[in-house]
C-alpha beads as a LAMMPS data file, in Angstrom:
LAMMPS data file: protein, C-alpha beads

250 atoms
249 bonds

1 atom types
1 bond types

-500.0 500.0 xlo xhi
-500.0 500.0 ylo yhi
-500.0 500.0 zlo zhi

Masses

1 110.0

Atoms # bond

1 1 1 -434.800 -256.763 -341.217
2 1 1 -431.943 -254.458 -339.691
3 1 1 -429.452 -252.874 -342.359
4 1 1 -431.066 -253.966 -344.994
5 1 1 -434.295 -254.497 -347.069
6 1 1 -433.431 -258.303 -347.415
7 1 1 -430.994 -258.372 -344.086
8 1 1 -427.672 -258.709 -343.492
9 1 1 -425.078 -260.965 -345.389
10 1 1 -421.702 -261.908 -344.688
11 1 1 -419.434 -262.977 -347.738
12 1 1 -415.702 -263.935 -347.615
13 1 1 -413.931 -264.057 -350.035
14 1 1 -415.587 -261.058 -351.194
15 1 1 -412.739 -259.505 -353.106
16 1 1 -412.395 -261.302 -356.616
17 1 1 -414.342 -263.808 -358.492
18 1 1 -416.960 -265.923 -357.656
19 1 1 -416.668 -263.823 -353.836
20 1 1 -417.136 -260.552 -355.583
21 1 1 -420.069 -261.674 -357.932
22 1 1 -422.115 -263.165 -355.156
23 1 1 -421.826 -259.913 -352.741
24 1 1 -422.962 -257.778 -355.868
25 1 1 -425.901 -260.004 -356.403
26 1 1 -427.017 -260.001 -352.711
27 1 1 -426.511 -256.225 -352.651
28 1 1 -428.268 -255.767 -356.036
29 1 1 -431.269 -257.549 -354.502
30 1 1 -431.428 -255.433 -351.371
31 1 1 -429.512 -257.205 -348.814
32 1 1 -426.886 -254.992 -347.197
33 1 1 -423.537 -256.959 -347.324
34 1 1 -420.132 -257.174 -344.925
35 1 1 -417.215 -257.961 -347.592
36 1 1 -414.208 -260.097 -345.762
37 1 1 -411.304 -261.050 -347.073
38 1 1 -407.554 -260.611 -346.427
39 1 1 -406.797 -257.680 -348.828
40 1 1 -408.394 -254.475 -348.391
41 1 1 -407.830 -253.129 -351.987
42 1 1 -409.851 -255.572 -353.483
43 1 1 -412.660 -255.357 -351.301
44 1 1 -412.893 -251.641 -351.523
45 1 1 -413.390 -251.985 -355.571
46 1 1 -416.258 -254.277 -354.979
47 1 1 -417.800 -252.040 -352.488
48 1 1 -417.188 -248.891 -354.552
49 1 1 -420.559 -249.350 -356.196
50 1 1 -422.896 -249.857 -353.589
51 1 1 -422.475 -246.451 -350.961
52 1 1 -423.888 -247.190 -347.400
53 1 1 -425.154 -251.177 -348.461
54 1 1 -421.391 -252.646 -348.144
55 1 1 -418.765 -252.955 -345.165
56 1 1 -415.296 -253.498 -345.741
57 1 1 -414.108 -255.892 -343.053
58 1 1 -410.555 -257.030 -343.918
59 1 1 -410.328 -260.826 -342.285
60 1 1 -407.775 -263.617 -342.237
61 1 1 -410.695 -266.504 -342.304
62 1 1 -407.892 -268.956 -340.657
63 1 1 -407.555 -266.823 -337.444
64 1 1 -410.165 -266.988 -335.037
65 1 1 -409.359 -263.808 -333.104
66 1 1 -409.534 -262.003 -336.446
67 1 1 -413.177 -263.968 -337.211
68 1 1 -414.516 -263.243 -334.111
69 1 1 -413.498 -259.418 -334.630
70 1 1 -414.874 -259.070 -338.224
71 1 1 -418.376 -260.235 -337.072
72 1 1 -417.909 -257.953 -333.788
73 1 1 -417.574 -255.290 -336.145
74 1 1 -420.843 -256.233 -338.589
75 1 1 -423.340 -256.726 -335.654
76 1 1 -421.841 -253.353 -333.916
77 1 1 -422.612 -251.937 -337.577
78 1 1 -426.431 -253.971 -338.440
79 1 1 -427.275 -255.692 -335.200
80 1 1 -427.526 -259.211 -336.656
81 1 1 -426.394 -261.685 -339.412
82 1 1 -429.012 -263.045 -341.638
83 1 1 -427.258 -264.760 -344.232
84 1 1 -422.872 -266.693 -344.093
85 1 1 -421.872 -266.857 -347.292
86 1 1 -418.483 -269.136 -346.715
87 1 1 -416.898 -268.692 -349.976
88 1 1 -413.017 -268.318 -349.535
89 1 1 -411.134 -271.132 -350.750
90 1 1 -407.823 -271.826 -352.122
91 1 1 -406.930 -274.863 -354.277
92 1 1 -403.626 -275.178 -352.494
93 1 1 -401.049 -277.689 -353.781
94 1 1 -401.035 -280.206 -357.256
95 1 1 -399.482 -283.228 -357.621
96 1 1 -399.218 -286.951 -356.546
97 1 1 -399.670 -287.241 -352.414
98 1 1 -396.086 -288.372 -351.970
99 1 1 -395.218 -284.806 -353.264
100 1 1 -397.700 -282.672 -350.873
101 1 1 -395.372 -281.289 -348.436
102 1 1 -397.354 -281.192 -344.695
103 1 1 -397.101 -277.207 -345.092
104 1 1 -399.282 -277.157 -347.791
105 1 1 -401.371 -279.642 -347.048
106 1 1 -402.619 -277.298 -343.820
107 1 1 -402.595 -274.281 -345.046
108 1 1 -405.371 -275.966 -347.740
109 1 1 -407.147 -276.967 -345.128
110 1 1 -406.936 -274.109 -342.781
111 1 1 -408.043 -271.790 -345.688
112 1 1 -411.152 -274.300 -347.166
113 1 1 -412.014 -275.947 -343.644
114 1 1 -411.128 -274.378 -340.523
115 1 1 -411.847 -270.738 -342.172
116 1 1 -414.932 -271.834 -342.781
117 1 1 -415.568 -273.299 -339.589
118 1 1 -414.396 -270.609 -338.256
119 1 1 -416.802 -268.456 -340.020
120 1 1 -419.719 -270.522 -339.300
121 1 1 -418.978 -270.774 -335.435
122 1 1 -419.500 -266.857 -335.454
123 1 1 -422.260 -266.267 -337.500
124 1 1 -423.858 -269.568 -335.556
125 1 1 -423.543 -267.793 -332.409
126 1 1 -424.957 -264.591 -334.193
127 1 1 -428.143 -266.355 -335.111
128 1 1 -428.553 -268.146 -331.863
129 1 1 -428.822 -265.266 -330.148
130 1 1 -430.368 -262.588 -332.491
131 1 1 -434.559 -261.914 -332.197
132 1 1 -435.833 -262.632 -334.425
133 1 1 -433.412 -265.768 -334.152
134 1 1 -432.248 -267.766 -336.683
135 1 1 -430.308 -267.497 -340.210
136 1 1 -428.463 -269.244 -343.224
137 1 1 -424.949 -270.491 -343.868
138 1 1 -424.038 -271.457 -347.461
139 1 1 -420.870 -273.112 -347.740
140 1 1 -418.994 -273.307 -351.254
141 1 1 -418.414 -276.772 -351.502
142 1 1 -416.986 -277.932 -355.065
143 1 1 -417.833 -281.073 -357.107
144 1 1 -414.668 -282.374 -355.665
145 1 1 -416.619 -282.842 -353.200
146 1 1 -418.109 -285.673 -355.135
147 1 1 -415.382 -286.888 -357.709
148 1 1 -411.586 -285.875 -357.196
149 1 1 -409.751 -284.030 -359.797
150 1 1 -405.842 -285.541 -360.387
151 1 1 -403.478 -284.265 -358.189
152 1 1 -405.625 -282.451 -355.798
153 1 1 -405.730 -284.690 -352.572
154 1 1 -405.508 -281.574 -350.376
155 1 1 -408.296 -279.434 -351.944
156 1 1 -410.132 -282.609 -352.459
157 1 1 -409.824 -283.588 -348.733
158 1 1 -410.985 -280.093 -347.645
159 1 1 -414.218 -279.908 -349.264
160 1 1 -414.929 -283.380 -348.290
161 1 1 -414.743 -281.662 -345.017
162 1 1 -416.777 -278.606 -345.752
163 1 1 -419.683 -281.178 -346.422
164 1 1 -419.391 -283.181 -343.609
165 1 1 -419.114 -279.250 -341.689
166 1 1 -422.707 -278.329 -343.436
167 1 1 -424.405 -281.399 -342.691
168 1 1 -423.623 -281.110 -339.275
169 1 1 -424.360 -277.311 -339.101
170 1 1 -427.447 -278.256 -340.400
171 1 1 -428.586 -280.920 -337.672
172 1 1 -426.930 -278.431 -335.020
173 1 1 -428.902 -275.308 -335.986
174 1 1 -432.219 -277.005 -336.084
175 1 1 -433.766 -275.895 -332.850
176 1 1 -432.287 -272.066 -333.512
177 1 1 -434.131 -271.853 -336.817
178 1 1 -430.567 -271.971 -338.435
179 1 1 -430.469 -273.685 -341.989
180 1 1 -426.678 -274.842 -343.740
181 1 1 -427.114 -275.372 -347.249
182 1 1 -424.011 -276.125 -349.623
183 1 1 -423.137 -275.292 -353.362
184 1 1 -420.619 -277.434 -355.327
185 1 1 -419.676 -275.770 -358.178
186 1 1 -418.235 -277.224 -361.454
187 1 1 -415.826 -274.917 -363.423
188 1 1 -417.386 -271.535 -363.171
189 1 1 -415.522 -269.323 -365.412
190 1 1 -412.243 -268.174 -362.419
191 1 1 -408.815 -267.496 -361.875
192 1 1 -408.278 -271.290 -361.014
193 1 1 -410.263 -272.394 -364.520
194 1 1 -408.599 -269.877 -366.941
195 1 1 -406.995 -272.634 -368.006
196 1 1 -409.764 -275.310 -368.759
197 1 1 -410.279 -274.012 -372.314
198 1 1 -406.960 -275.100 -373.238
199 1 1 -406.273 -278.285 -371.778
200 1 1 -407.233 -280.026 -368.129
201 1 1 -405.144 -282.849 -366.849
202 1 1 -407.691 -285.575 -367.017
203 1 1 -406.872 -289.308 -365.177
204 1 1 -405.635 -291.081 -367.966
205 1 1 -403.040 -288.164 -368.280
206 1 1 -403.997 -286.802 -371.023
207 1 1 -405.087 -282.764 -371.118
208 1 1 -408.608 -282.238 -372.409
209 1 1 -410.354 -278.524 -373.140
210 1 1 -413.456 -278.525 -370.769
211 1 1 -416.136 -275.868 -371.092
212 1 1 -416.625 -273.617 -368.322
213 1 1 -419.535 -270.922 -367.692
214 1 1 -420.026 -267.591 -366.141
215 1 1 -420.206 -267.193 -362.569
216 1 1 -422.806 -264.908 -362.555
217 1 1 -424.966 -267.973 -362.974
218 1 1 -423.476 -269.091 -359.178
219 1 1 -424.424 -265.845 -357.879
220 1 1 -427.750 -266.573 -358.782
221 1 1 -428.145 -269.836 -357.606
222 1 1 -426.868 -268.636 -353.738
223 1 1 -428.710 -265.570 -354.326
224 1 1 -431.958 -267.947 -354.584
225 1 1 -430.393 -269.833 -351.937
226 1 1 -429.991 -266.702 -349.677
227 1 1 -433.863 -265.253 -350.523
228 1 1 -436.095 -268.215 -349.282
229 1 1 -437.619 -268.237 -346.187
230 1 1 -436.008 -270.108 -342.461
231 1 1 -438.712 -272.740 -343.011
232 1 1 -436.954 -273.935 -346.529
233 1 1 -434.087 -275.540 -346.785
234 1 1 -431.667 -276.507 -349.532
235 1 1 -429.289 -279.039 -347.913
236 1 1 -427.110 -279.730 -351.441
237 1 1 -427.287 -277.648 -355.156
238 1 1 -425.261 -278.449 -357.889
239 1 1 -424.023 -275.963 -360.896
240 1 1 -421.884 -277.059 -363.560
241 1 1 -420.398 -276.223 -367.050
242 1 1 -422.929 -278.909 -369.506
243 1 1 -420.542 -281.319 -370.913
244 1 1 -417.782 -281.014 -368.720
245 1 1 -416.663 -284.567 -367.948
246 1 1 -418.040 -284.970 -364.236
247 1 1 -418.370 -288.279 -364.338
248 1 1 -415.507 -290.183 -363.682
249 1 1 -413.711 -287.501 -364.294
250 1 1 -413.192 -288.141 -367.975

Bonds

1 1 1 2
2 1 2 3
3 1 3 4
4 1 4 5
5 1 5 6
6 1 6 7
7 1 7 8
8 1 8 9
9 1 9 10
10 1 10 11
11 1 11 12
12 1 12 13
13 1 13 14
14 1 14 15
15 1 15 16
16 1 16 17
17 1 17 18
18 1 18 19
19 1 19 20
20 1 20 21
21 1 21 22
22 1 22 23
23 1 23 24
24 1 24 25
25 1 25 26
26 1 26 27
27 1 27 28
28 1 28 29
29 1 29 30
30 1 30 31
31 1 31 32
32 1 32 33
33 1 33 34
34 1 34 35
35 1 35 36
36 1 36 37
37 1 37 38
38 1 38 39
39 1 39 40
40 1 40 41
41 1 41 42
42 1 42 43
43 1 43 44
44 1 44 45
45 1 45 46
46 1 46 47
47 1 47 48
48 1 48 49
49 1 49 50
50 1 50 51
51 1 51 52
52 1 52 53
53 1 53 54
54 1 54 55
55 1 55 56
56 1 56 57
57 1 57 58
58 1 58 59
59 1 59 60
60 1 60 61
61 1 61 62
62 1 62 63
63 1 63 64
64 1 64 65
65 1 65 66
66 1 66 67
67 1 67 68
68 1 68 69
69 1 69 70
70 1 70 71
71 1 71 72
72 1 72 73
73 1 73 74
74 1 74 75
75 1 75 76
76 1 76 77
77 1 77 78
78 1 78 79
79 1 79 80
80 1 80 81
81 1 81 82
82 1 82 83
83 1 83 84
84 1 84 85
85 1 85 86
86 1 86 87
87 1 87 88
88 1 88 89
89 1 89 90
90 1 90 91
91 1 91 92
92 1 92 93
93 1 93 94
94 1 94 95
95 1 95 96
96 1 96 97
97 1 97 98
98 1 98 99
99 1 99 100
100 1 100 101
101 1 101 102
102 1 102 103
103 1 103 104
104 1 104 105
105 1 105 106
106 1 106 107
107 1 107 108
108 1 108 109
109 1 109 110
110 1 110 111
111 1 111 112
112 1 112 113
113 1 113 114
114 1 114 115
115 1 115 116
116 1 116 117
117 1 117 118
118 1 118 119
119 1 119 120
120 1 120 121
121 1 121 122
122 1 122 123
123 1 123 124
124 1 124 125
125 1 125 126
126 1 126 127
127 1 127 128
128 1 128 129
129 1 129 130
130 1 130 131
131 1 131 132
132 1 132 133
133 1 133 134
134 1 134 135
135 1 135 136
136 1 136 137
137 1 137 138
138 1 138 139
139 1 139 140
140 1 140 141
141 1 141 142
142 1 142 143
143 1 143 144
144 1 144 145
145 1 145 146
146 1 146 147
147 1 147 148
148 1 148 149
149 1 149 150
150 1 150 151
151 1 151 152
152 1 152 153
153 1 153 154
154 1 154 155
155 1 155 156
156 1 156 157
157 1 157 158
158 1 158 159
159 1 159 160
160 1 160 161
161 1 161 162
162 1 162 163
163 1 163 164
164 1 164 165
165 1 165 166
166 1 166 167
167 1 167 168
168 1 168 169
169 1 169 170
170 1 170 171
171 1 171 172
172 1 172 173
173 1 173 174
174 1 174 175
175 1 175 176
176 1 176 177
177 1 177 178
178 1 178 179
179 1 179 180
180 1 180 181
181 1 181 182
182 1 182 183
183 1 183 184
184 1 184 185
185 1 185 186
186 1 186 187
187 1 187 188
188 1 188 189
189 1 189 190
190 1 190 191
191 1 191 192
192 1 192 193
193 1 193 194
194 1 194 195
195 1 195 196
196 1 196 197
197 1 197 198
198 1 198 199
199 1 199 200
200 1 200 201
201 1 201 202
202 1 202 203
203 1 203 204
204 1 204 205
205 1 205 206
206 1 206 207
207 1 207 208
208 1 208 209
209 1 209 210
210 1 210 211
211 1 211 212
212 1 212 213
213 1 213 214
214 1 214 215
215 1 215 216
216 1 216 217
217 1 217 218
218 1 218 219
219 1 219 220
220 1 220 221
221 1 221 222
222 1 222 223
223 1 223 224
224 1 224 225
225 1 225 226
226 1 226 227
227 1 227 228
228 1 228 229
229 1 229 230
230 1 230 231
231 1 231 232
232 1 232 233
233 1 233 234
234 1 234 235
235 1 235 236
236 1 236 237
237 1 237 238
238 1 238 239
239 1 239 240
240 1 240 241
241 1 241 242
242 1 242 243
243 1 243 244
244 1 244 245
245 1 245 246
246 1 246 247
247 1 247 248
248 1 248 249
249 1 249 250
């Protein structure tokens, strides 16, 4: 592959957390890897490692004109895009919906959704057109996804979206050898889940500790994700924290 021994990735989010974890893992295993996100600081420390293998590409994943430049900039640098890992995400506003201002509301969803449409309609057009043709998007989903948290209609609404976005990127990428795949992830150990150990508002209202678990285990997984071959696809994985109350929500 060009760039790279394993080809070329894409991840946003790439600065902190789960982002930064998954970009060391694909660069670890040989894949040379663009890092976007908004704040160049960040990205630099998670490219300071890895020499020649990483490319700083500050991006604002809700504005197309600065998409479409970041992956201008990573096929003038490796000629193609092998592997979209759509990993920026915020978990935007908490509380009942009659409290969720419309501001907030789409700024969630420009962030979770539309950047990672965004994001997908570039690499998409990438892989159409590359020879050999053809790639992977991964999409970080969430188990919200699945079953709501309390006070999280916005975030909850989003990745709702981001699987209806994969299954269609999926059906749409068929016939260019382009495979969407989607992780939802159950309180890897974050910024957002610091708090978990302590006490998570649960339904009834009542705060519960939940155990959480490293995220270098979600690196893996989209690392394993990112290594098979065109002709294998994993439409849906899920990772979470054993014990945590998934179902139902507690």
């Amino acid at each position: 592959m060009a760039g790279g021994g394993r080809g070329v990735a894409v991840v946003t989010g790439a600065g902190r957390g789960l982002g930064r974890q998954i970009a060391e893992a694909l660069l670890r295993d040989g894949f040379v890897v663009a890092l976007l996100g908004r704040t160049r600081e960040p990205l630099e420390q998670t490219e300071r490692s890895f020499a020649d293998a990483a490319l700083v590409v500050p991006t604002d994943v809700t504005e197309a004109e600065s998409v479409a430049a970041a992956f201008a900039r990573v096929v003038d640098q490796w000629g193609r895009v092998d592997v979209l890992v759509n990993n920026a995400g915020s978990f935007g506003p908490q509380g009942d919906p009659d409290e969720v201002s419309v501001e907030d509301w789409t700024a969630t969803l420009a962030v979770n959704l539309t950047g990672s449409f965004l994001c997908a309609r570039e690499a998409f057009r990438v892989m159409k057109r590359q020879d050999p043709q053809g790639g992977r998007i991964i999409n970080n989903g969430s188990i919200s996804a699945h079953v709501p948290r309390p006070g999280s209609v916005a975030y909850t609404a989003s990745k709702h979206g981001v699987t209806g976005l994969t299954r269609a990127l999926a059906l749409d990428g068929r016939r260019y050898s382009i495979t969407c795949g989607q992780i939802d992830i159950g309180n890897a150990a974050t910024e957002l889940t610091a708090g978990f150990a302590e006490g998570a508002l649960q339904p009834d209202g009542s705060r519960r500790p939940e155990p959480t678990f490293d995220g270098t285990h979600v690196a893996e997984a989209v690392l394993a994700m990112a290594r098979l071959p065109l002709g294998v696809s994993v439409p849906s994985m899920t990772i979470i924290a054993s014990g945590m109350p998934y179902g139902g929500r507690g």
